[in-house]
C-alpha positions, 0 to 999 in steps of 0.5 A: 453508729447507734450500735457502736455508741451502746458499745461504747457504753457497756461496762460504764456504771450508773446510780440511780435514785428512786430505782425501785418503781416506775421511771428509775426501775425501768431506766435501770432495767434498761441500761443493764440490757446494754451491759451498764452495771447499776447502783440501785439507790432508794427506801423501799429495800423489799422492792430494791433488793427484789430488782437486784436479784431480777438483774442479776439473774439475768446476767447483769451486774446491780448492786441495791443500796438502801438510800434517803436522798434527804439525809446527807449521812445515808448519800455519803454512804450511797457514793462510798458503797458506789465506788467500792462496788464498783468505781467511778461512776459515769452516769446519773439519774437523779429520779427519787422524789414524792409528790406528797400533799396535794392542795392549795397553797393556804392549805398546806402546812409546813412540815408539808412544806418541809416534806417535799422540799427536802426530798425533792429539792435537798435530795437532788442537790445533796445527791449532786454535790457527792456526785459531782465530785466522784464523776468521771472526768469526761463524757459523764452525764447526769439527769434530774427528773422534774416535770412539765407542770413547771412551765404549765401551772396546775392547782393543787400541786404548788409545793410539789411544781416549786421543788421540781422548779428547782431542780431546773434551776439547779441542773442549768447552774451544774451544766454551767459550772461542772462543764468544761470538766466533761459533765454534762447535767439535763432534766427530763419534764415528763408529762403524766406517767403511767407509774405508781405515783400517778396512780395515787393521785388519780384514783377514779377511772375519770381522772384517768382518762381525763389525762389520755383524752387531753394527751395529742397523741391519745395516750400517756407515757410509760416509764419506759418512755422516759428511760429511751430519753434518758439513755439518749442523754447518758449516749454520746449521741447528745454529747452537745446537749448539756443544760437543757431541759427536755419535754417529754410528754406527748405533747401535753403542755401544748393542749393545756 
């Protein structure tokens, strides 16, 4: 069954935001072992175009797209770009995002404010609103990326945990509304991944090791951790799943 399912998928395409490092690079890696052709979306052309070469030299078709999910011009043409390369697209991951300054919330200045929100939060419903209108018509699947810290609370991440907020927010109101047309909208909340982000903000070994000590299962995720879950939500095999949002973290939200 499980082999007839990625069969199923093969030849599907999918976009994918922040596709150049940590979950959107391995996602997409993923998915094009299965025979999904990939638009690779993000800012960093060095890194995407690097990954577009990788893929295609392997035998799988990708397509880099240099993208600011906060410019709503750059998203009109990444959907345009999307379709003429390759048509209609049946899967999303909707993983680009910053976590940007992190403090307390009398600390933080409002173009910090401003940052964020507008990649974080705008990115992703800008990125919706074109998507959803080029989707296919069914059994199309889109994942937003938010994170655990939403549901935990965590000092010093207050700007950043309320535009993950409303990521939640606005993939259960997608779920609700683009349904009954045959796509579904998920989030992932992932824990602590072992990606370039997360090694900004714990630079010392302490820090580091902190998150592996507090984890139940003794370590942390791997961004291919996090790309299984999201090709579980593209498969039919969640074809029941639709307005969730799923914990993927070990188990660390349990211990805080």
């Amino acid at each position: 069954m499980v082999t007839k399912v990625f069969q199923e998928m093969k030849g599907k395409v999918a976009l994918v935001t922040g596709a150049t490092s940590g979950i959107g690079r391995a996602s997409a890696l993923l998915l094009v072992r299965l025979g999904i052709k990939v638009v690779l979306a993000g800012r960093n052309e060095e890194s995407g175009k690097a990954l577009e070469k990788e893929i295609i030299s392997q035998s799988g078709e990708a397509v880099f797209i240099k993208t600011d999910v906060s410019d709503v011009e750059s998203i009109k043409n990444l959907m345009n770009l999307t379709q003429r390369s390759f048509g209609i697209v049946h899967y999303v991951l909707n993983n680009a995002g910053i976590e940007g300054k992190l403090g307390s919330l009398a600390e933080m200045e409002e173009q910090d404010f401003d940052e964020v929100m507008s990649i974080n939060l705008k990115g992703v419903w800008l990125c919706l609103k074109h998507q959803l209108q080029v989707m296919a018509p069914e059994g199309a699947s889109i994942v937003n990326i938010s994170t655990n810290i939403t549901s935990l609370g965590l000092a010093g991440t207050g700007v950043y945990s309320a535009s993950k907020a409303g990521v939640e927010s606005l993939t259960r109101v997608a779920a609700i509304e683009y349904g009954r047309r045959g796509i579904r909208v998920n989030a992932i909340c992932p824990g602590a991944v072992d990606t370039p982000m997360i090694h900004r903000i714990y630079r010392d070994k302490k820090g580091f090791q902190f998150l592996v000590k507090k984890n139940p299962m003794g370590k942390i995720a791997s961004p291919e951790d996090i790309a299984n879950t999201v090709l579980w939500l593209f498969s039919s095999m969640s074809g029941h799943v639709n307005g969730d949002v799923i914990f993927v973290d070990g188990g660390s939200s349990l211990t805080t």
